[in-house]
N, C-alpha and C positions, 0 to 999 in steps of 0.2 A: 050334760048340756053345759054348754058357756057361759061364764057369766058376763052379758054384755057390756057391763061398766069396764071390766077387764081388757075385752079385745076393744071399747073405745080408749081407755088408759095407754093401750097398745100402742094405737093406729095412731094417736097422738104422739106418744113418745119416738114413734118411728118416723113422723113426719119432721118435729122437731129436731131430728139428729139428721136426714138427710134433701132437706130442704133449709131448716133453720140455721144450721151449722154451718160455718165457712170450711173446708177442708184444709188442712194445709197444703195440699197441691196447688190450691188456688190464691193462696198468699201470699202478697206481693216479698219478690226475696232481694229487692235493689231499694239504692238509696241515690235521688235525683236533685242533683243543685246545681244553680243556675245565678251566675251573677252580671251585672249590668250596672254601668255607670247611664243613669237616666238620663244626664245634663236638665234636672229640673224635674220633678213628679210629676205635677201640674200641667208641665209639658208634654211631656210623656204620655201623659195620660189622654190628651187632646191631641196626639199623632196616632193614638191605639196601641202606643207603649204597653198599656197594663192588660188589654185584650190577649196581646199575642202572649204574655208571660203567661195569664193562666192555663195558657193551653199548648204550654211546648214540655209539659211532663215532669213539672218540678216539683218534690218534695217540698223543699227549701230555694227560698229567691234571696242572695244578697243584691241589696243596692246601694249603691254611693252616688254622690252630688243630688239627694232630696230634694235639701233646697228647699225646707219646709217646719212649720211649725208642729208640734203633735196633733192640734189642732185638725191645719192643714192637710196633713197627710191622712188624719183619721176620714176626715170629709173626701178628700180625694179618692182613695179605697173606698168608701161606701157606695159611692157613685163606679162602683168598676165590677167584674167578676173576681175581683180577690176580698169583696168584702166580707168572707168570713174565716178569712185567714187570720191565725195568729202573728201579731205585731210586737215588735221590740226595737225602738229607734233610741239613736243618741243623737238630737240636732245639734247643730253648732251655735254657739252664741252668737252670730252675726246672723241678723236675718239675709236670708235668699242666699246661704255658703253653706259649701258644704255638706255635711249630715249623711249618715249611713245608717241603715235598716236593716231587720233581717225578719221574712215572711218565712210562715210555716205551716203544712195543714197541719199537724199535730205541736200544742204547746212543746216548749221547750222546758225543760226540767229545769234549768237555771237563765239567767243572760248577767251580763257584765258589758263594765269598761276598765279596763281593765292594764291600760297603756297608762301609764300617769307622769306628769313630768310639770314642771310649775307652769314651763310655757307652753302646756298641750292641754292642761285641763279642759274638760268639756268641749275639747274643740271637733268634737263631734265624725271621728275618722280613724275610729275604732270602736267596735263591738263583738261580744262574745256571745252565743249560745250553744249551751248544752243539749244533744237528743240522743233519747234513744234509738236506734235503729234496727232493719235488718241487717248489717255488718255490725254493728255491738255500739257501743257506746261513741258518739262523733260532736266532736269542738269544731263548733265553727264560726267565722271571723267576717262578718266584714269591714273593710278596710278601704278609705279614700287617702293614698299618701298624696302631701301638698304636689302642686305644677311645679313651684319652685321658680323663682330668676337669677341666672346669675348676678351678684353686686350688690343684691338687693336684701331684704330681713325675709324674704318669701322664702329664698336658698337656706337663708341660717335657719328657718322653722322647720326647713325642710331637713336636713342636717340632724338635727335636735327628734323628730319624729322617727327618722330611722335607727337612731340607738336607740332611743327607746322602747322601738319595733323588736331590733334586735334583743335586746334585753328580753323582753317577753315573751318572746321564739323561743328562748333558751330556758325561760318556765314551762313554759308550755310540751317541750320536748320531755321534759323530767319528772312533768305531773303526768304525762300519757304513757310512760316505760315502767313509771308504777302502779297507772292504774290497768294498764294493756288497754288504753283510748287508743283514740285517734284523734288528728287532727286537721282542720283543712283552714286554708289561710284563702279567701278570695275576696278579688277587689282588683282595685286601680292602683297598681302601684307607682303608673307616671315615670317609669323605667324601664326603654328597651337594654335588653341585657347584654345580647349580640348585635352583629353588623347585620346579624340574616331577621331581624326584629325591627328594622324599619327598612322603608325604601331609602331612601337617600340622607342615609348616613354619615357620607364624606362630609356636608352640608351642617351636618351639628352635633360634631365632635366636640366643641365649645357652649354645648347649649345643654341646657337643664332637661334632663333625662334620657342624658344620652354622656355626660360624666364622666369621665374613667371611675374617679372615686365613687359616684352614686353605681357605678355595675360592680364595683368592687361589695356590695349589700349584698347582691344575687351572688355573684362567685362565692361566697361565704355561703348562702343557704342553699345555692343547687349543686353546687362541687362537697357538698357533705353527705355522709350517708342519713343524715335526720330527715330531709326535704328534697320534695318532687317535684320538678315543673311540668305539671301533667299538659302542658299544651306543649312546651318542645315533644313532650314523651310520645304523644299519640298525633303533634303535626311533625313528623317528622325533620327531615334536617335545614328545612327553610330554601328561601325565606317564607317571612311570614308563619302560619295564617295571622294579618294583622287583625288588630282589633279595634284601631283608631282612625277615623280619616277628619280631615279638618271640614267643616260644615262650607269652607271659600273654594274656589277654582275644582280643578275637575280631579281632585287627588283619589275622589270613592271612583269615579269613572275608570281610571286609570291602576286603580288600586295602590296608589301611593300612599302606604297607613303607617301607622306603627303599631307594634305585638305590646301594651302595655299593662293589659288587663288578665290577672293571673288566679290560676287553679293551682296550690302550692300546699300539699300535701303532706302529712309525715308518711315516712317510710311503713309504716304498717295500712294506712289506707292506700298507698300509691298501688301494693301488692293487691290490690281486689278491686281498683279500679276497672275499669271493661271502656271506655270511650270517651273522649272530648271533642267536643261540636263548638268551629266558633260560627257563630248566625248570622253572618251578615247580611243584609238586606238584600233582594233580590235589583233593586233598583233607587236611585238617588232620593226618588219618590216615597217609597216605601220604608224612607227610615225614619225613626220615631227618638233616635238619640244620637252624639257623632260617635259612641260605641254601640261595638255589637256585642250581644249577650254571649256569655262561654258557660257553657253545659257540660259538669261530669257526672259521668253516672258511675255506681260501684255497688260490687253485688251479681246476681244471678244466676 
């Protein structure tokens, strides 16, 4: 005869292992980020900005132009579906400028800033975190680089931010070839690269992001074998998809944008990439920032 404590020890440990148990079949095997300049949280958030993020399948949200105190933005997220995401902001010392985030449903192992330069300190447009992932270990960045004017101290900060961008591109490559990371660079960089990266081009060949010298930054990171423009790579050879329209005249109507907000990859994550999505609004009405979010997935 049985001893019934045994087939109940059983029937339990069998429940446990095929109820309790996740499978690895059923384990998520991609890794989903999504970045977005908000032009304001606050704002964002009272367009339904923060609604739509939590439910377009991100792992990881970077944002840029906060626009907010820690304060602020903790209160903002409480009040949203991302309030139980992990947070990691650098605001900028000017209230209502600036500021970059980075959400996550799993903490991040590390975060930084990690850009440093006398006139960049704290200025809130650069941040680091570390995750682990289903593709292995992944750096990620987000990044608000200045508008810029020509003539003006906005161009020189702007100037001064991208060596020092550069610079730390070139850490970043040599900490991930020895640790076998990866690396992902997203944000605003406020530089079309190409002619097929904005509409009307001929018009601001002399204007602040659009440069010879500021595309000469991109020529150096997407003509190297270190870094990936995952949105030329997966939008094909343009123009567009942009990613900017100006909130005046009928330029979202007409689709007059510019491609400035970037998925920028090291070469070991660009290889297991699978897709980039840029979102732009279905209508003028239904936009909650003058950018539209750019979605990569990698993995599965």
């Amino acid at each position: 005869m049985q001893n019934p404590l045994s087939v109940l020890w059983f029937s339990g440990f069998l429940k446990f292992w095929l109820v309790d148990m996740p499978s690895k079949s059923s384990a998520r095997s991609t890794f989903t980020v999504a970045t977005a300049n908000v032009n304001g949280i606050r704002a964002a958030h009272r367009r339904g900005g923060l609604d739509w993020l939590a439910t377009c399948g991100a792992d990881v949200i970077c944002l840029q132009e906060v626009r907010a105190t820690h304060e602020q933005l903790h209160a903002t997220l409480a009040d949203s579906p991302l309030a139980t995401w992990n947070v990691v902001h650098d605001p900028a010392p000017q209230l209502g400028r600036a500021g970059v985030a980075i959400l996550s449903k799993n903490a991040p192992l590390k975060s930084r800033n990690a850009v440093r330069h006398e006139a960049l300190d704290r200025s809130g447009r650069w941040l680091e975190a570390d995750f682990e992932t289903p593709v292995g270990a992944v750096t990620v960045v987000s990044t608000y680089v200045h508008a810029g004017e020509v003539g003006t101290t906005r161009q020189d900060d702007k100037w001064l931010f991208l060596d020092a961008m550069n610079k730390r591109l070139d850490a970043l490559r040599r900490s991930a070839a020895k640790s076998e990371g990866h690396v992902l660079i997203a944000g605003d960089f406020n530089i079309a690269h190409r002619e097929v990266d904005l509409k009307n081009w001929r018009a601001n060949r002399e204007n602040s992001g659009f440069l010879p010298r500021e595309r000469e930054y991109l020529d150096r990171w997407f003509n190297s074998t270190a870094w990936v423009d995952l949105g030329r790579a997966f939008g094909g050879d343009g123009p567009g998809p942009y990613t900017w329209w100006s909130w005046r005249g009928r330029g979202f109507d007409t689709d007059g944008g510019w491609r400035i907000d970037y998925l920028m990859a090291s070469a070991s994550l660009a290889s297991v990439a699978t897709g980039v999505t840029v979102a732009k609004a279905a209508t003028y009405a239904e936009r909650w920032s003058d950018h539209a979010p750019v979605i990569g997935t990698f993995g599965g």
